[in-house]
C-alpha positions in Angstrom: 198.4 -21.6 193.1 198.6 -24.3 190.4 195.2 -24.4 189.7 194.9 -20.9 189.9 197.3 -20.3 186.9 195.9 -23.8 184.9 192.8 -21.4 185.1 194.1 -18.8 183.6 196.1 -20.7 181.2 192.9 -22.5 180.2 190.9 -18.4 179.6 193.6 -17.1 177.6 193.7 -20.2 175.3 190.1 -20.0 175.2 189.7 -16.1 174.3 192.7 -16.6 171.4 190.2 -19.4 170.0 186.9 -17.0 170.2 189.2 -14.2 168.7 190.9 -16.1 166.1 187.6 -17.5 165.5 186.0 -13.6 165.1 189.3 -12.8 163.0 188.4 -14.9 160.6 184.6 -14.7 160.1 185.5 -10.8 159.6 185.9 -10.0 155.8 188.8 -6.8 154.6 187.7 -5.8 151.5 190.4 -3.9 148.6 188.8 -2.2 145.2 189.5 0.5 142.6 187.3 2.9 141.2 186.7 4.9 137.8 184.5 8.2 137.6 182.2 9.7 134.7 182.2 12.8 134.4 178.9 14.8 132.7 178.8 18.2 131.0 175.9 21.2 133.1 175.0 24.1 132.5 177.1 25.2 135.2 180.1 23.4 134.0 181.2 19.6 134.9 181.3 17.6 137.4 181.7 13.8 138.5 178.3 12.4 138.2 179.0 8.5 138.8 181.5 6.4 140.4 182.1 2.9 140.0 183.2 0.7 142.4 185.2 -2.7 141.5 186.0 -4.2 144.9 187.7 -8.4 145.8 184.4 -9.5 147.2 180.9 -8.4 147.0 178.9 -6.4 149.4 174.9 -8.1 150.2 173.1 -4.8 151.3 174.7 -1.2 149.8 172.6 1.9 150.3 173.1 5.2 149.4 174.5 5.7 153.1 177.2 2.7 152.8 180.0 5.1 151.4 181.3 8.4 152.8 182.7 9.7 149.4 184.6 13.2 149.8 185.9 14.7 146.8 189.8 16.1 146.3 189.5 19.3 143.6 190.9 22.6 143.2 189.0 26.1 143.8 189.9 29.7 143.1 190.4 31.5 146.1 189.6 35.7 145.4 191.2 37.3 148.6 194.6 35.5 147.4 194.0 35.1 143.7 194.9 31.8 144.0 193.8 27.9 142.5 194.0 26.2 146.2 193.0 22.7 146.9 189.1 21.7 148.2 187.2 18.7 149.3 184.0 18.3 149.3 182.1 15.2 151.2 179.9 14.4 148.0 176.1 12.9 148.7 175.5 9.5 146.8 171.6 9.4 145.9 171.2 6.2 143.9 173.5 2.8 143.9 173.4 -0.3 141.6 175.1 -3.4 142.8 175.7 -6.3 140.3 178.5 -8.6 141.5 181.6 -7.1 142.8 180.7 -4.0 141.1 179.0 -0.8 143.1 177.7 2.4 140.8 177.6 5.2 143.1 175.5 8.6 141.7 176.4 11.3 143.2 173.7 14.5 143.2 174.9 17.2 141.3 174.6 21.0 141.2 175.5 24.6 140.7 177.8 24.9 143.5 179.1 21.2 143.2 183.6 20.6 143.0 184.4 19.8 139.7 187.8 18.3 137.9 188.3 21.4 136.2 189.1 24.7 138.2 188.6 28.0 136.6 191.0 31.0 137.4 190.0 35.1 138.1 193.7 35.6 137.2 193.7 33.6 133.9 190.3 33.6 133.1 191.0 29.6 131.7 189.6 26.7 132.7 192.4 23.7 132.8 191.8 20.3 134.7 192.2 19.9 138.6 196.2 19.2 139.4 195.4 16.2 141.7 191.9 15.3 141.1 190.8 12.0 143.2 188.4 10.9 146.1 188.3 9.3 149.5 185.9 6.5 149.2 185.7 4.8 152.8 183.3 2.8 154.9 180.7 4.5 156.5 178.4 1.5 157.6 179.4 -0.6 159.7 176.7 -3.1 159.5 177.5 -4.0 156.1 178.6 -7.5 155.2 180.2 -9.8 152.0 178.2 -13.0 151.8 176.8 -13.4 155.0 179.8 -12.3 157.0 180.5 -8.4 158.4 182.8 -6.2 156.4 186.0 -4.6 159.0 187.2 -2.9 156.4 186.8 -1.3 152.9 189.8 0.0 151.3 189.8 1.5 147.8 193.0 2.6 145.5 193.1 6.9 145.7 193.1 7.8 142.0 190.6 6.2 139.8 191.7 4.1 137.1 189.7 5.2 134.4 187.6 8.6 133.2 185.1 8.3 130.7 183.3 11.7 129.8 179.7 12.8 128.1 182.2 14.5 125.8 183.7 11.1 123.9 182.0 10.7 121.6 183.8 13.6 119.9 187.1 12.6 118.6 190.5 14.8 118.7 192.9 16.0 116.1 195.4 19.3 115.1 195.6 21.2 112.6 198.6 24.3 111.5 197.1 26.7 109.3 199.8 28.2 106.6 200.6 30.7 108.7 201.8 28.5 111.4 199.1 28.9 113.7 198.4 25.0 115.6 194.8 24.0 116.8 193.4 21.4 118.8 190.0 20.9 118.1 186.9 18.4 118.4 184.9 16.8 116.1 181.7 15.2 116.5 180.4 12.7 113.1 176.6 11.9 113.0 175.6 8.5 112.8 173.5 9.3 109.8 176.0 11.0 106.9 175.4 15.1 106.7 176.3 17.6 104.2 175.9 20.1 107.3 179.0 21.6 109.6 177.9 23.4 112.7 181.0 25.1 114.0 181.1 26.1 117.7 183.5 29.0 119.1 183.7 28.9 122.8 184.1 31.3 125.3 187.2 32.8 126.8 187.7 30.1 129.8 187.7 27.3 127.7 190.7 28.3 125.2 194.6 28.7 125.9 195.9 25.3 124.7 199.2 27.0 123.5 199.0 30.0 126.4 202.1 31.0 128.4 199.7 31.9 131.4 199.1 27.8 132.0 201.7 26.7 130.8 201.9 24.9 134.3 198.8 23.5 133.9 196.7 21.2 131.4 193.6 21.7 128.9 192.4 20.2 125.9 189.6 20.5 123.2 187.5 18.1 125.7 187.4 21.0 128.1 185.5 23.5 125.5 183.2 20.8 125.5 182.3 20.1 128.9 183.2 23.3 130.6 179.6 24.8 129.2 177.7 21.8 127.9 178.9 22.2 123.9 178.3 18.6 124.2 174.7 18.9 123.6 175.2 20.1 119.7 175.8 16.0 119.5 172.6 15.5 121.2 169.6 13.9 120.1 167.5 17.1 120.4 170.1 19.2 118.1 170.7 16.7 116.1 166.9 15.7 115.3 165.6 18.8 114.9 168.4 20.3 112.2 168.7 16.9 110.3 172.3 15.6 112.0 175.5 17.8 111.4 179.3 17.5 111.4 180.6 19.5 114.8 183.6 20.9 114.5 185.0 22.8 117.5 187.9 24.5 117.6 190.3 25.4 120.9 192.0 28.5 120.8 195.7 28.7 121.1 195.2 31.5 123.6 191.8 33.5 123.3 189.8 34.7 120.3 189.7 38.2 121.2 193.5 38.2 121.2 194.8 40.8 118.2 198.2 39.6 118.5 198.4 35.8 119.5 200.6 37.2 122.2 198.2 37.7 124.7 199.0 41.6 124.9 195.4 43.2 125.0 194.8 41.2 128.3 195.4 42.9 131.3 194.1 42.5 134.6 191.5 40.3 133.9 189.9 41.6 131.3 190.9 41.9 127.6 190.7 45.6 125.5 188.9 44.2 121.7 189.3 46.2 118.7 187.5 44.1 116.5 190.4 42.5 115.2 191.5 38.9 116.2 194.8 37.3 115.1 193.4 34.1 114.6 190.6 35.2 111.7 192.6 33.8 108.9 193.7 30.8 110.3 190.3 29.9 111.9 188.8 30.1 108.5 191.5 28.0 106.7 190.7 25.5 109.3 186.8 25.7 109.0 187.2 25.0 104.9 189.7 22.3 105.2 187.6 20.5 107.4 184.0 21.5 105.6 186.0 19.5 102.7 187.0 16.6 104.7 183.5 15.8 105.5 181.7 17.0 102.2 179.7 19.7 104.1 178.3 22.1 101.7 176.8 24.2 104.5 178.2 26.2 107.8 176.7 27.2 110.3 178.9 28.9 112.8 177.6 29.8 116.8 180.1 31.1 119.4 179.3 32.7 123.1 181.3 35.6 124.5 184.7 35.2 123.0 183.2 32.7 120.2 180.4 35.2 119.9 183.1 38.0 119.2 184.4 35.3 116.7 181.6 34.6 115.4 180.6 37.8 113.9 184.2 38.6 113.2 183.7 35.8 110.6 180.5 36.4 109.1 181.7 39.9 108.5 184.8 38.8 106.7 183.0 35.9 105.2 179.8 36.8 104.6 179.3 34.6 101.5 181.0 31.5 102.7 178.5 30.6 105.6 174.5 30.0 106.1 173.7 31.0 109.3 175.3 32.6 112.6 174.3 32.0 116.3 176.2 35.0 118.2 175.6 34.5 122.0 176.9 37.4 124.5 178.8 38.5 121.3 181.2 40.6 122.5 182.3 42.9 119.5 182.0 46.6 121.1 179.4 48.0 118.2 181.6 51.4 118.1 184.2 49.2 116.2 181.5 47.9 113.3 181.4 49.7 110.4 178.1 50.1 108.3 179.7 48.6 105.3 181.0 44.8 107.4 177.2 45.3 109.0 176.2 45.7 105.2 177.4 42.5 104.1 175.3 40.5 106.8 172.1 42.3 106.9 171.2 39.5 104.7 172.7 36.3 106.8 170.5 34.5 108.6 171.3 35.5 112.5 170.0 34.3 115.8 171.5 36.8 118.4 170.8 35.5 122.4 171.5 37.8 125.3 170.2 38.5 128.7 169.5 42.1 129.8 171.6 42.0 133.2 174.9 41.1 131.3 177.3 42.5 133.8 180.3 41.2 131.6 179.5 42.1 128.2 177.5 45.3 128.3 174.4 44.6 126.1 174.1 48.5 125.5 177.8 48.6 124.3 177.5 45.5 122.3 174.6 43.8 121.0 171.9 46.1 121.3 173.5 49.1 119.3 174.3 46.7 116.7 171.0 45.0 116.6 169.6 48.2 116.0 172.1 48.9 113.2 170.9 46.1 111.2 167.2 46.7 112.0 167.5 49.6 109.8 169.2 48.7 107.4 166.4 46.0 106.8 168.1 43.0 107.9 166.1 40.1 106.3 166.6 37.0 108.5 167.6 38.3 111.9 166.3 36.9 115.1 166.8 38.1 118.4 166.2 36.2 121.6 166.4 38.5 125.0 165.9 37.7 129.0 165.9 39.5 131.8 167.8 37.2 133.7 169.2 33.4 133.4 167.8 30.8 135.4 167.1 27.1 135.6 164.6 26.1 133.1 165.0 22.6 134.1 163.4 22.5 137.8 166.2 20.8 139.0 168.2 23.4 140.5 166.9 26.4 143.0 168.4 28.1 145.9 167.4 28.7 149.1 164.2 29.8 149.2 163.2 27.2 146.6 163.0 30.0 143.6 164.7 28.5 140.0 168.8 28.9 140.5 169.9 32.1 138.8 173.2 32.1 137.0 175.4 35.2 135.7 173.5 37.0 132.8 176.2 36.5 131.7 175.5 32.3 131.1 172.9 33.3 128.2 174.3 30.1 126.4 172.5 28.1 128.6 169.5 28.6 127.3 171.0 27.9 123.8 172.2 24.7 124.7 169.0 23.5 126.6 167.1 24.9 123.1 165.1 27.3 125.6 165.9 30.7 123.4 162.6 31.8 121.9 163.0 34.9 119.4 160.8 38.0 120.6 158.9 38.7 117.7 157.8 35.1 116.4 159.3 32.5 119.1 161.1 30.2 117.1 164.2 28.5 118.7 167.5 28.6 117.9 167.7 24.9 117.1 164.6 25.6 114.8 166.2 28.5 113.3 169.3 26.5 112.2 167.2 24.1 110.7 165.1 26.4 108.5 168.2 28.1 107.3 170.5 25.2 106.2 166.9 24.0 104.3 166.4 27.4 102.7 170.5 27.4 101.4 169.7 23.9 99.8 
C-alpha cells in the first residue's frame, strides 16, 4: 500500500513539473489596434488594420486572424439603423516587429463606419463601430515558442482617414446660418477654388432628424469619394486648386432651413433653397482667404440642385459649373435664369436609368433649353447605366458591378465622364475653362 501511494505521489509531482514546464513555454499575447479607413465609390470602409501587440508573432498569414467587424445597417422591413457584423477577409499582411498590418479586401457590399438611413436619407457615423480581432491559427508562435492566446483591446485606438489631409473649420454667414466645412490647400499655391456641393446623405450637421447621432464635414468627403478632387489626377490635370467643401446644416434643397419640404423620404424642390445667400457669402469669404480669383463650383444630386441654383443667381461671379444628377425640376427654370448661363462653361453628367432624379424631368428638358438658346460652352456627358470602370468590382456572373444610375458621380470622380459630342473629360474641361478666364 505504501508503495503504491509513493507511486502515485511520485506521477503527480512529475505531471505538475511537465505541466508547469508546458505553462511556461506557452506565450499569452495582449495588443491594440488602429483602423484606416479609405474613401470608394460605393462609400467607405475600413481598408487596413494595424496591429500593436507585447511580443512579436514569427509566421502571420493572411489566415492568422479571424477579424469580424461591429457596424450598423438599415434594416427596410422595420425602417430601422440595427447593428451588423461582418467576418471581414484579410488579403495581405506586413509584419515588422511587434507591429501586424492587416488589409482587409474591400467592396460594394462591404460594412462600413458610416450607416446611411431610408428614413433620414443622412449618412452619420456607426454608434459603436469596433472589431473582434482573435486567434484563428493555432500553430502560430512568438520567438520560437507557440502562442495560447491572442487578446486585443475592442475599440481601436486611433482612426486615420484618406480624407485628412483636408482640414476643418465654421463659418456663420450674416444671416446666422453656421457651416462646417472642408478645405483642402495644394502643395503648390493656386489662384483656383473648386467648390464641391454634396449630395443629400452627406449633409445635416445642424438637423433635428440626427440629432441623436454624429456627422461632420469628413463624412461629405468619404461618403462618395470627394476625396479624390485632392488627388494627384485632379490636381495635375487642372493645375492644383483650393477645395472648399461645404456641409449643409440640413439639406440643400431645403426652402426653409426647417426641413419642411421633406416628407416621407423624399423632398418636394421649388427651385428655391434657403441656404443660396449664405452659401455664396461663404464661397467669397473664403475665395478671399486664399487669393483665388477663379471658382469653379461641381455638386451631385442635392449639390447638383445647388449648383445650378448658384450659377443662375451668380452667373458672373464663377468660371465653370460641373452639375451631376442636378436635381432642379426644369418646369421651375425660367428662360431668363437659363439666359444668364447659356454662356457659362457647363459640364452636365447623368446616366439614362436615373430612377431618383428623373432625367426627363430634370436634366434633359433643360439641356435642351440651352441648346437653343445657343449655349456656347456646354458639355454633356450621358450613360446608360453606371458600372465599375475599374475591373475591380463585378457580381456574380463576373459582369462589371452596376451601381444605382443614380451614382453618376462616380464616373466624375474616377475622371471617366467623356462629353458626347467631342469626349473631353470633366477634369479636362475644368482645366480649359479656368485657363480661358485667365
Amino acid at each position: 500500500m505504501k508503495k503504491i501511494l509513493s507511486f502515485f505521489v511520485c506521477a503527480m509531482m512529475m505531471f505538475s513539473t511537465i505541466s508547469s514546464i508546458n505553462a511556461k513555454d506557452n506565450v499569452n499575447i495582449t495588443g491594440t489596434y488602429d483602423i484606416y479607413v479609405e474613401g470608394y465609390d460605393w462609400g467607405c470602409a475600413t481598408r487596413t488594420i494595424t496591429l500593436t501587440l507585447s511580443q512579436p508573432l514569427d509566421n502571420v498569414t493572411t489566415e492568422t486572424f479571424n477579424v469580424v467587424e461591429h457596424s450598423e445597417g438599415f434594416n427596410f422591413e422595420t425602417n430601422t439603423i440595427e447593428p451588423k457584423k461582418e467576418t471581414r477577409v484579410v488579403e495581405n499582411v506586413i509584419t515588422e516587429g511587434n507591429t501586424v498590418v492587416l488589409t482587409l479586401a474591400v467592396s460594394p457590399t462591404v460594412s462600413s463606419p458610416v450607416v446611411w438611413s431610408l428614413t433620414t436619407q443622412y449618412n452619420t457615423y456607426v454608434k459603436d463601430y469596433y472589431f473582434d480581432i482573435t486567434l484563428k491559427d493555432e500553430s502560430v508562435t512568438s520567438n520560437g515558442l507557440p502562442v495560447q492566446d491572442i487578446t486585443i483591446d475592442r475599440n481601436y485606438t486611433n482612426k486615420t482617414t484618406a480624407a485628412d489631409n483636408f482640414a476643418v473649420d465654421t463659418y456663420q454667414a450674416s444671416d446666422g446660418v453656421s457651416y462646417d466645412y472642408a478645405t483642402y490647400t495644394p502643395a503648390t499655391d493656386s489662384d483656383t477654388l473648386v467648390v464641391w456641393l454634396h449630395g443629400l446623405g452627406e449633409g445635416g450637421a445642424y438637423a433635428t432628424t440626427i440629432s441623436d447621432r454624429e456627422t461632420d464635414p469628413y463624412i461629405t468627403l468619404l461618403a462618395n469619394k470627394a476625396t479624390a478632387l485632392a488627388g494627384e489626377e485632379f490636381q495635375n490635370t487642372i493645375g492644383n486648386a483650393h477645395i472648399l467643401v461645404p456641409q449643409c446644416p440640413t439639406y440643400w434643397m431645403d426652402n426653409d432651413g426647417k426641413q419642411s419640404n421633406f416628407n416621407n423620404g423624399s423632398i418636394s424642390a421649388d427651385g428655391t433653397s434657403y441656404y443660396q445667400e449664405s452659401l455664396h457669402e461663404l464661397i467669397a469669404a473664403y475665395k478671399e482667404k486664399v487669393g483665388a480669383t477663379k471658382v469653379v463650383i461641381a455638386g451631385c444630386s442635392n449639390g447638383g440642385y445647388m449648383t445650378l441654383l448658384m450659377a443662375m443667381a451668380y452667373p458672373d461671379e464663377y468660371d465653370a459649373i460641373v452639375p451631376i444628377c442636378e436635381a432642379v425640376p426644369d418646369k421651375f427654370i425660367s428662360d431668363e435664369q437659363l439666359e444668364g448661363i447659356k454662356d457659362l462653361p457647363m459640364y452636365s453628367i447623368y446616366s439614362k436609368d436615373d430612377t431618383t432624379v428623373d432625367p426627363e424631368l430634370h436634366e434633359i428638358p433643360t439641356i435642351n433649353r440651352l441648346k437653343e438658346m445657343q449655349a456656347s460652352n456646354l458639355h454633356v456627358s450621358t450613360t446608360d447605366h453606371v458600372i465599375d470602370m475599374s475591373g475591380l468590382y463585378t457580381d456574380e456572373n463576373g459582369n462589371p458591378y452596376q451601381y444605382q444610375g443614380y451614382w453618376s458621380w462616380i464616373y466624375f470622380y474616377n475622371n471617366d465622364a467623356s462629353c458626347d459630342e467631342c469626349g473631353k473629360t470633366a477634369f479636362t474641361f475644368i482645366k480649359e475653362a479656368i485657363n480661358v478666364s485667365k
